[in-house]
Rosetta silent file (secondary structure, phi, psi, omega in degrees, C-alpha in Angstrom):
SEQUENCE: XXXXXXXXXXXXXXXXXXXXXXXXXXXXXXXXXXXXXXXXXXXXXXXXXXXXXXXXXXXXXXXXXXXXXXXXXXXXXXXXXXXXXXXXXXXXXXXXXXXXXXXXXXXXXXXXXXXXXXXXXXXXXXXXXXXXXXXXXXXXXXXXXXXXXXXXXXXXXXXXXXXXXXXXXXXXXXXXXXXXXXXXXXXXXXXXXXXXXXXXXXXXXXXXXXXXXXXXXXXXXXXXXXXXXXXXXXXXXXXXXXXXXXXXXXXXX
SCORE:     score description
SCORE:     0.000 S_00000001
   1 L     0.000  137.980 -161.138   -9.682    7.329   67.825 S_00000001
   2 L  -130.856  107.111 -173.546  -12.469    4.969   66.339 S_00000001
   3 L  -112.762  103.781 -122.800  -16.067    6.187   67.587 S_00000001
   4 L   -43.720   58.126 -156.442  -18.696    3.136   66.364 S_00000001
   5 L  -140.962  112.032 -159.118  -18.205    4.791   63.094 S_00000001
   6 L  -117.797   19.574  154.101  -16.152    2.663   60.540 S_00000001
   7 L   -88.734    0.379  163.224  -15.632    5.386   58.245 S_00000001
   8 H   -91.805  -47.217  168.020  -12.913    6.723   60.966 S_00000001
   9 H   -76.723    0.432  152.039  -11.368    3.867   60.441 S_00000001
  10 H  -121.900   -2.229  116.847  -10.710    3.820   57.128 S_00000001
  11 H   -38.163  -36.632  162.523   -9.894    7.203   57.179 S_00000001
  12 L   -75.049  -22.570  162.680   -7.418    6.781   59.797 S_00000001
  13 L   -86.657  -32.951 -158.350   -5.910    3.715   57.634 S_00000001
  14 L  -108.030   -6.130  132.295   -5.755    5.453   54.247 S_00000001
  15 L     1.878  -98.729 -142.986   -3.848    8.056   56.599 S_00000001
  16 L   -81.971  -29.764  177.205   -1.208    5.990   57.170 S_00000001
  17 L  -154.755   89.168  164.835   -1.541    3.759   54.232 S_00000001
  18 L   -17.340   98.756 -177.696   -2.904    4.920   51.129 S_00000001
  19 L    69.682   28.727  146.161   -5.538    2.354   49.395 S_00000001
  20 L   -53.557  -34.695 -151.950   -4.881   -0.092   51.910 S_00000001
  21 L  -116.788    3.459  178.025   -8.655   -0.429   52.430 S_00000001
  22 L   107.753 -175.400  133.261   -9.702    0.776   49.019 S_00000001
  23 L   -43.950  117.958 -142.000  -11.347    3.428   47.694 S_00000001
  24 H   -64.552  -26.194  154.012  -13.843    5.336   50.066 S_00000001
  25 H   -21.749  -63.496 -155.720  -16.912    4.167   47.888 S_00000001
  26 H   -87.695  -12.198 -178.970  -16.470    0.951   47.075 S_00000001
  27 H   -85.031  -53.639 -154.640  -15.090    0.471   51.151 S_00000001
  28 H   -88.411   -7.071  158.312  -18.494    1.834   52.344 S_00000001
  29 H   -43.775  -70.450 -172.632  -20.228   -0.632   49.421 S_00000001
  30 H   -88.409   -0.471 -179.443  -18.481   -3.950   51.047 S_00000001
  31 L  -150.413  123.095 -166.441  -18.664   -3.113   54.553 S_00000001
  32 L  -108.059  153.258 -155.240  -21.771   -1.891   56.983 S_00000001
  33 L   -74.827   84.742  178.775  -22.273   -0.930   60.473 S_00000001
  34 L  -165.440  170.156  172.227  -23.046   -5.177   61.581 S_00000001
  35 H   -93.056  -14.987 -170.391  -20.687   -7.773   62.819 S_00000001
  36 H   -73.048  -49.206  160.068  -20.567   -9.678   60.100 S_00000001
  37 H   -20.780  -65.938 -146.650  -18.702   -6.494   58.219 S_00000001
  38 H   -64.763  -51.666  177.751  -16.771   -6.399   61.134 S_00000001
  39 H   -46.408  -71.171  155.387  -15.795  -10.159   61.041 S_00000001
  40 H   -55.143    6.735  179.601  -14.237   -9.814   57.489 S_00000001
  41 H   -76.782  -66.537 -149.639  -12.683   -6.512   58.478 S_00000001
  42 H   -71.774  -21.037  165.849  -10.630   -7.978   61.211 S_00000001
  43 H   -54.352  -36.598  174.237   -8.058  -10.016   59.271 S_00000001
  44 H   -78.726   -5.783 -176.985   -6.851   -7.205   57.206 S_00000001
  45 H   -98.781  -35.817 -178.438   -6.787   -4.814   60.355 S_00000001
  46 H   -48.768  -52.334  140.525   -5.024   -7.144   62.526 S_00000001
  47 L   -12.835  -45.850  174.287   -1.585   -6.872   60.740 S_00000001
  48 L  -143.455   41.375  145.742   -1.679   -3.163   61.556 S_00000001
  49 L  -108.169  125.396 -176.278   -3.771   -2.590   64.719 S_00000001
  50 L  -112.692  139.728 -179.407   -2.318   -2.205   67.994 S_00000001
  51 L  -128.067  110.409 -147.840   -5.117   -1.791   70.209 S_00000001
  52 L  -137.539  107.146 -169.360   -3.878   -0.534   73.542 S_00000001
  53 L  -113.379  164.403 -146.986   -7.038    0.054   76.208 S_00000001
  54 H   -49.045  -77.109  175.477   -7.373    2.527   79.306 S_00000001
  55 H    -7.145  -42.089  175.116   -5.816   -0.672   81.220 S_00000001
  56 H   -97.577  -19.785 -158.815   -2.342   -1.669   79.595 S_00000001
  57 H  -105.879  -48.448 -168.657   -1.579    2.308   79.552 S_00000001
  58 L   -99.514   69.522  164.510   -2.711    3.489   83.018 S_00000001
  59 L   -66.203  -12.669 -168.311   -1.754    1.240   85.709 S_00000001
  60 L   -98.722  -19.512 -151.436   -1.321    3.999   88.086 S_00000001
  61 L   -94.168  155.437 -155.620   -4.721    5.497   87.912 S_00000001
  62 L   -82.943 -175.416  168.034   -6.678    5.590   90.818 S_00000001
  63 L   -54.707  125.975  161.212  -10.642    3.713   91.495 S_00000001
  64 E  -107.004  152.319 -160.846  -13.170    4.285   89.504 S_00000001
  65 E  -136.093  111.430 -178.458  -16.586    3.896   91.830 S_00000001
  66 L   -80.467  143.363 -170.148  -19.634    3.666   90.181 S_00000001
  67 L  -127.270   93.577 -173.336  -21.982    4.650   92.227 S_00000001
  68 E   -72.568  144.907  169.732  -26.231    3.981   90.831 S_00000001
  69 E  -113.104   51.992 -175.314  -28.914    5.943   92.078 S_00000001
  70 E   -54.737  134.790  171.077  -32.664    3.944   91.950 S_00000001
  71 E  -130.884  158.759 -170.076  -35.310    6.525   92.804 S_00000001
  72 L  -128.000  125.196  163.822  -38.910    6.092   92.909 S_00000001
  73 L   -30.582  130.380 -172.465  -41.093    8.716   91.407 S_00000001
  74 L   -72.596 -166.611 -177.100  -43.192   10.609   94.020 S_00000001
  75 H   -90.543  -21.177 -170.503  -47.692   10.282   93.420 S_00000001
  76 H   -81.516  -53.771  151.932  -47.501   13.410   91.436 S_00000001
  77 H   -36.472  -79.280 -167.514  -44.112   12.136   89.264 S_00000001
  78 H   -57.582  -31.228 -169.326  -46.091    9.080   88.561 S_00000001
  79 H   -72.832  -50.267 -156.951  -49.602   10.558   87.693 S_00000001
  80 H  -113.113   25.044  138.812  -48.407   12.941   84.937 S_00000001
  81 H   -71.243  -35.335 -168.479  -45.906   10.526   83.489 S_00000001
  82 H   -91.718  -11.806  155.822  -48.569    8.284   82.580 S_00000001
  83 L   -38.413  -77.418 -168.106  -50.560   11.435   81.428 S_00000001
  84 H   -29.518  -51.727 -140.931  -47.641   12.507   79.233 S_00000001
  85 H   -83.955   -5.120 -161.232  -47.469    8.351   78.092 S_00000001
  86 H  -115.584  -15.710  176.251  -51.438    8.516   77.378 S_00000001
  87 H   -72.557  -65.591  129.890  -51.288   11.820   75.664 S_00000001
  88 H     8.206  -81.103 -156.266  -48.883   10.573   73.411 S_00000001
  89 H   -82.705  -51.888  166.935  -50.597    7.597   72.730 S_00000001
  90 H   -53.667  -24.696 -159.612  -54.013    9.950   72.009 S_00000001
  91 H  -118.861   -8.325 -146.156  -52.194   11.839   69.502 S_00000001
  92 L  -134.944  -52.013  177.531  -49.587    9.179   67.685 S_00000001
  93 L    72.250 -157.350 -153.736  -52.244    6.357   67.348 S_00000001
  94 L   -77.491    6.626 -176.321  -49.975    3.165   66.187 S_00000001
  95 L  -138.307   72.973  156.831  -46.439    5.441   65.686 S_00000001
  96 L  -126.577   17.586 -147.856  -46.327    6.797   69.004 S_00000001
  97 H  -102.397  -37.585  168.843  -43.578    4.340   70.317 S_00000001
  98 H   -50.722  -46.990  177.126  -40.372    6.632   69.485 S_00000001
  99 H   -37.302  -47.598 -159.835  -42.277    9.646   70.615 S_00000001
 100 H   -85.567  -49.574 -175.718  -43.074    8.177   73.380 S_00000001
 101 H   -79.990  -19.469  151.174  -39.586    6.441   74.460 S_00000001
 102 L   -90.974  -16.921  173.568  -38.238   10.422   74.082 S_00000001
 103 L   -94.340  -13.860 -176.958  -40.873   12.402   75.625 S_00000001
 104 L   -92.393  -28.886 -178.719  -40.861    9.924   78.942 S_00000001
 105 H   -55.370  -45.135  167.532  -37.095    9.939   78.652 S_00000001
 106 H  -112.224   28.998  127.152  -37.172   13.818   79.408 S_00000001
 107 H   -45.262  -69.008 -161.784  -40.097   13.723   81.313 S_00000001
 108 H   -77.488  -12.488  146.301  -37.831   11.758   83.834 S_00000001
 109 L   -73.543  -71.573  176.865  -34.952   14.673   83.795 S_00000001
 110 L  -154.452  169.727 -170.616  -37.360   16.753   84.534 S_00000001
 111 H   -76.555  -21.611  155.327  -40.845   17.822   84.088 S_00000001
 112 H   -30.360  -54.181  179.115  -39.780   21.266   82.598 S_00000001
 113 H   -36.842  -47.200 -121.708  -38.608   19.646   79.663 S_00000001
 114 H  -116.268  -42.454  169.154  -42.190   18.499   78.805 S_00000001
 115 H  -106.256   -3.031  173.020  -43.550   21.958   79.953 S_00000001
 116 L    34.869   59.154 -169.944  -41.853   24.343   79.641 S_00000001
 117 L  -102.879  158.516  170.473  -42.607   26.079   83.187 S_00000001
 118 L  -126.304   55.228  141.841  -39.401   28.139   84.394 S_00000001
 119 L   -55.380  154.692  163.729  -40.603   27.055   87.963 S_00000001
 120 L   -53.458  122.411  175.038  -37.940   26.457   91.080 S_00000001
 121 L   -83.910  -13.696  149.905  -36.791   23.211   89.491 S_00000001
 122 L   -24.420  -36.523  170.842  -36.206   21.966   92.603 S_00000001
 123 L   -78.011  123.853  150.252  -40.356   21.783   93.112 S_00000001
 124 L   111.306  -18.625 -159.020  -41.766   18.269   92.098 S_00000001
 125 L  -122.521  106.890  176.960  -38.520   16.439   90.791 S_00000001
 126 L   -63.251  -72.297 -154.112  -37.045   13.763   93.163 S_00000001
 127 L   -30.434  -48.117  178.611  -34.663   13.275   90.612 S_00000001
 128 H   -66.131  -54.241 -161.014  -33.398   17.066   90.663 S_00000001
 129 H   -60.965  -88.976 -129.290  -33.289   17.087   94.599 S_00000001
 130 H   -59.619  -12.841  162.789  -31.197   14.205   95.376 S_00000001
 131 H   -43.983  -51.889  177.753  -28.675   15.748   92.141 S_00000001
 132 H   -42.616  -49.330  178.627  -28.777   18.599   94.868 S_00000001
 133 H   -58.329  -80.207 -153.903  -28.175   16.285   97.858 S_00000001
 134 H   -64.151  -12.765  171.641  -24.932   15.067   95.756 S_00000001
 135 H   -82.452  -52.361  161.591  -23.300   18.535   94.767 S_00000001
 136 H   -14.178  -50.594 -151.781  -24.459   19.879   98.713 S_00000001
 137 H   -97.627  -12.359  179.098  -21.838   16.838   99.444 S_00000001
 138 H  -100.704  -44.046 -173.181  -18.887   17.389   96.902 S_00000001
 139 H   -64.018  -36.763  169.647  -18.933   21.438   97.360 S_00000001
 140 L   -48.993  -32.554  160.064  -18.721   20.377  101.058 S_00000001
 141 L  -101.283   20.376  163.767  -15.417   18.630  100.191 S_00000001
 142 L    68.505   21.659  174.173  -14.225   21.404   98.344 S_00000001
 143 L   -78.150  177.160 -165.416  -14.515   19.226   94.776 S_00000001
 144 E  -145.774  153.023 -167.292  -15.508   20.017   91.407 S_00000001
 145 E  -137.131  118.904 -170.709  -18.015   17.956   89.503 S_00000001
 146 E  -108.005  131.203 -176.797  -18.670   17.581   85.685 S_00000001
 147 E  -131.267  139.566 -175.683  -22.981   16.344   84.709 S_00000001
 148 E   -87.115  133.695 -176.875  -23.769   14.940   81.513 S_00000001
 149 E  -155.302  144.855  170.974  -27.524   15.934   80.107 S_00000001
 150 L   -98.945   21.837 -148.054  -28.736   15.627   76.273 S_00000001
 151 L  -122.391  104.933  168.821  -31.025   18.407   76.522 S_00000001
 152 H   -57.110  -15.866 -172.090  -30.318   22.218   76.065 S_00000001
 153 H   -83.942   -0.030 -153.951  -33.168   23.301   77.709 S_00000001
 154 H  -111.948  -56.294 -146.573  -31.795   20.793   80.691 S_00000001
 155 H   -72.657  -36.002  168.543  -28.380   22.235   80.525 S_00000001
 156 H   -70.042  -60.659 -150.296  -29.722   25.901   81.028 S_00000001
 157 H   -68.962  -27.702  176.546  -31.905   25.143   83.868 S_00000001
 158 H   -37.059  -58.700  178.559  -28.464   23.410   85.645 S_00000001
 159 H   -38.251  -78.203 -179.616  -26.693   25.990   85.048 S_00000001
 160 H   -59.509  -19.317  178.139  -28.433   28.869   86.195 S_00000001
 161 H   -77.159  -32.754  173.702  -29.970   27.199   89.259 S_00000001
 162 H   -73.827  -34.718  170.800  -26.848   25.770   90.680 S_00000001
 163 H   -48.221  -48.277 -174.691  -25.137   28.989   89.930 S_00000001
 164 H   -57.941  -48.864 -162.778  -27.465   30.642   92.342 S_00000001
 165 H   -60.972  -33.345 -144.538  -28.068   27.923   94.771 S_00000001
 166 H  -124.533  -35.974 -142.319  -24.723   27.206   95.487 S_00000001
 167 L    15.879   86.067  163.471  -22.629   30.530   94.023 S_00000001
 168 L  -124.937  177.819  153.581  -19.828   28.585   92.778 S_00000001
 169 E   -61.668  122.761  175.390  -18.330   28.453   89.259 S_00000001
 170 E  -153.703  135.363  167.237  -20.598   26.760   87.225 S_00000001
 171 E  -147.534  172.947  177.566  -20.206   26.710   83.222 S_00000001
 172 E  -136.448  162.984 -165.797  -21.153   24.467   80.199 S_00000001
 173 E  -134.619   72.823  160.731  -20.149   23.091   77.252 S_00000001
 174 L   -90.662 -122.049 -166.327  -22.610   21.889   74.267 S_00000001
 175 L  -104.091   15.630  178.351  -23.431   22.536   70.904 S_00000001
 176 L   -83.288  -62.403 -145.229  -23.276   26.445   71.532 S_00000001
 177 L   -65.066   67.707  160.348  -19.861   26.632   72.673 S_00000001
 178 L     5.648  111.849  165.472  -17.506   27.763   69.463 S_00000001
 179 L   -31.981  -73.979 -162.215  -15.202   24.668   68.750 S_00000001
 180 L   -59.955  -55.650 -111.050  -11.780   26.887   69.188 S_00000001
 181 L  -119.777  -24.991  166.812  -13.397   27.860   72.535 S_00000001
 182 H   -75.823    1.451 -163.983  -13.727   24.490   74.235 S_00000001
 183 H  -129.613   24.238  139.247  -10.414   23.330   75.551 S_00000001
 184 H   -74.971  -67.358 -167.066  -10.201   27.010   76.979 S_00000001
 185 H   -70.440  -40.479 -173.604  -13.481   26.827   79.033 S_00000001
 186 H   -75.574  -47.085  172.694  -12.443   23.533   80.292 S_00000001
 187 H   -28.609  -58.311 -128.586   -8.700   24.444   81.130 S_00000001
 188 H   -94.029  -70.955  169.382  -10.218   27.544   82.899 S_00000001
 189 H   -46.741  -43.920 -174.558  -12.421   24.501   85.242 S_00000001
 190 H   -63.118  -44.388 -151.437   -9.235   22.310   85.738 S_00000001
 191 H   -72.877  -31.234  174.316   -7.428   25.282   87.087 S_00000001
 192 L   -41.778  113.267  178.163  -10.181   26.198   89.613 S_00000001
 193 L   -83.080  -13.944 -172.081   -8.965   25.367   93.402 S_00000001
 194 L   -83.851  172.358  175.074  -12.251   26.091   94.639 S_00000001
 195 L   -78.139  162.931 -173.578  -15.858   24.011   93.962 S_00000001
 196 E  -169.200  154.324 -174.765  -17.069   24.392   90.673 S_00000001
 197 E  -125.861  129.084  162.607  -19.424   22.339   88.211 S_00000001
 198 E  -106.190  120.401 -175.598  -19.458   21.702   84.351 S_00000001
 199 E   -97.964  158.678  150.357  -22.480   20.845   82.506 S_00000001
 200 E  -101.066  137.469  128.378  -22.144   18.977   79.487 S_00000001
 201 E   -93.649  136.017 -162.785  -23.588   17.288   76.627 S_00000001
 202 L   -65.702   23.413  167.078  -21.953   13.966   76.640 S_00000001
 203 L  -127.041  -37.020  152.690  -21.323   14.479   72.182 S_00000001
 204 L   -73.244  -22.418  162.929  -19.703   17.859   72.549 S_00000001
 205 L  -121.581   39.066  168.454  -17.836   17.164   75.560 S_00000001
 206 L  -103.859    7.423 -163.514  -17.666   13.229   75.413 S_00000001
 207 L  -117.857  103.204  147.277  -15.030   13.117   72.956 S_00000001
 208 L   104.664  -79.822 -162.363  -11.126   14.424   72.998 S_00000001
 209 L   -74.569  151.991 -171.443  -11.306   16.649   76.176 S_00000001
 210 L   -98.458  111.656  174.926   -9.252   16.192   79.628 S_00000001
 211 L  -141.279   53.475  152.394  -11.289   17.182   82.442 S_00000001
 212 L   -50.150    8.476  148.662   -9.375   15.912   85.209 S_00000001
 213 L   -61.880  -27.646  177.095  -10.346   18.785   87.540 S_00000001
 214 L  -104.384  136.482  179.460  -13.292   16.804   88.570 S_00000001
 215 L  -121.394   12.579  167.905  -13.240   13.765   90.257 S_00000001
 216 E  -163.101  129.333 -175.814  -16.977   13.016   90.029 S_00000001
 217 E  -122.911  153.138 -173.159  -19.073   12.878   86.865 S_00000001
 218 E  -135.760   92.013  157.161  -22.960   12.774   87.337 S_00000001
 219 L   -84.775   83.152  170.194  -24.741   11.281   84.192 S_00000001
 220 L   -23.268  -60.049  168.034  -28.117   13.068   84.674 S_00000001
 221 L  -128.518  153.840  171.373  -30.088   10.967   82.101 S_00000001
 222 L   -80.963  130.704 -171.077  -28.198    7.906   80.547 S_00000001
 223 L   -83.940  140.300  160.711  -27.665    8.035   76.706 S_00000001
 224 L   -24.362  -72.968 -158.784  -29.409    4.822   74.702 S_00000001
 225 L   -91.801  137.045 -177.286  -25.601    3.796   73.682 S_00000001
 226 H   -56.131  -51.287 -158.212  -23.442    2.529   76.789 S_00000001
 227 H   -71.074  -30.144 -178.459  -20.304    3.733   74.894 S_00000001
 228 H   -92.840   -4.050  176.463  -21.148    7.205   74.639 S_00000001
 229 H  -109.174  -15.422  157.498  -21.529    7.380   78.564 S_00000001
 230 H   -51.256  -80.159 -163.267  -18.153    5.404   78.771 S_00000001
 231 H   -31.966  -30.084 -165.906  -16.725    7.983   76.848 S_00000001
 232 H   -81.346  -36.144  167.473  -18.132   10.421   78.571 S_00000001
 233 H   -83.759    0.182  163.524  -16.838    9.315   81.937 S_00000001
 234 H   -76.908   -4.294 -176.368  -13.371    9.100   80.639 S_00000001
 235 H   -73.974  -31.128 -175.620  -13.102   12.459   79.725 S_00000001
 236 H   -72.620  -41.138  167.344  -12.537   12.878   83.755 S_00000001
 237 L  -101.847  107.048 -178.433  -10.807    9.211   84.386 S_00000001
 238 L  -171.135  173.967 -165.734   -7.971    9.288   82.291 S_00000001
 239 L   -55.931  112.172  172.858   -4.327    9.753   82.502 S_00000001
 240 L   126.999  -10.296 -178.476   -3.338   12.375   84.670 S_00000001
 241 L   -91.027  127.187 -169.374   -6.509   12.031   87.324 S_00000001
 242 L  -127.675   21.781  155.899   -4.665   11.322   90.518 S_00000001
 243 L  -114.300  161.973  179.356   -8.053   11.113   92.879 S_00000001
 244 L   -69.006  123.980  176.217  -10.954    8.080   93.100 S_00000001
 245 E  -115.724  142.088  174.604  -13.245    9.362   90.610 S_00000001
 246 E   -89.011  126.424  166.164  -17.160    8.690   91.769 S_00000001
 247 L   -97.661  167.967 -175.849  -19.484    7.972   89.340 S_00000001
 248 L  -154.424  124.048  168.839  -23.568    8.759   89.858 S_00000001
 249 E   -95.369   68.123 -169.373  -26.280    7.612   87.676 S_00000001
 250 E   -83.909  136.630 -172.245  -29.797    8.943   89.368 S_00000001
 251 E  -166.398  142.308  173.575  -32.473    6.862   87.443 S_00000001
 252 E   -76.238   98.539  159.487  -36.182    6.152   88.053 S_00000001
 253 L   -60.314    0.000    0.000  -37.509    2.401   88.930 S_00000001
């Protein structure tokens, strides 16, 4: 597996064939994360890359149905977003714009992030309800659900709230979870017949694991690269998923 990273791939080549691609120096010397790299790359790769996508391997696998969620911020949502963006902006002067493009990003999971209240999160965050509305409707069909979040403090409040609200199996997987320890907790989710939830971060569990017990993934907030929220919804649609897996994006307009 080749993850936008093009020292896996010449690791994964000098595998199989020693000094094909050079020495690892002088390889990361002539060739850089750009297309142009990429352009001189591909003659020498073609000759021994088979490139075989979800598509020529799985013909049998069922729909996948994305399903987007625009929501519009409530008067209260909107008022202290544009605080948060003006606060920012008070305190950053001319280098506020990364700050700023990450503190509104988890502003809009939720306003905890930003404040670090242990309030019902349930109070103030359309976003959080209608997540609610869509587990309310998969626990209802007796289904199990895996949600992607980048946040730890976001991953805790999932946990523990849906664990209450709902008292189902609900566990997580990030950068806490002891390597040797991960393809355990998820086995332990596939096997559940009952409803049950996984939280994630989509870079410790977007990579590598089969979590074909679920048949709906919920990307809370969307990661900057499209590829790492592909990845992430393949760990559930992938060979061996024999239900329509639903996808759900909930996002602010």
């Amino acid at each position: 597996p080749v993850q936008n990273n093009l020292i896996d791939l010449w690791s994964i080549t000098d595998f199989i064939l020693p000094g094909y691609l050079g020495k690892l120096e002088s390889f990361k010397k002539s060739y850089i994360m750009n297309v142009e790299s990429a352009r001189r790359l591909e003659p020498k790769m073609k000759p021994i890359l088979l490139r075989r996508t979800l598509d020529d391997v799985a013909i049998d696998l069922p729909d996948l149905i994305d399903i987007p969620q625009p929501l519009t911020m409530d008067y209260l949502g909107s008022k202290e977003y544009n605080q948060v963006r003006q606060q920012i902006i008070d305190q950053y002067k001319d280098n506020y714009s990364l700050v700023m493009l990450q503190r509104l990003r988890m502003y809009c999971a939720h306003r905890n992030l930003i404040y670090q209240r242990r309030t019902n999160p349930a109070e103030k965050s359309v976003k959080y309800n209608r997540l609610l509305e869509i587990l309310d409707e998969i626990i209802a069909s007796n289904e199990k659900a895996i949600i992607f979040t980048s946040w730890q403090h976001m991953v805790d409040i999932l946990v523990t709230d849906i664990k209450w609200r709902f008292r189902i199996f609900t566990d997580f997987l990030d950068g806490r979870t002891p390597v040797q320890d991960r393809q355990m907790n998820v086995d332990r989710f596939n096997d559940m017949q009952k409803p049950a939830v996984m939280v994630l971060n989509p870079i410790a569990g977007g990579v590598g694991l089969n979590i074909t017990g679920a048949n709906h993934v919920i990307h809370y907030n969307l990661e900057w690269n499209p590829a790492v929220v592909d990845q992430a919804t393949k760990r559930a649609y992938r060979i061996g998923q024999n239900r329509h897996v639903r996808v759900y994006m909930p996002y602010y307009v």
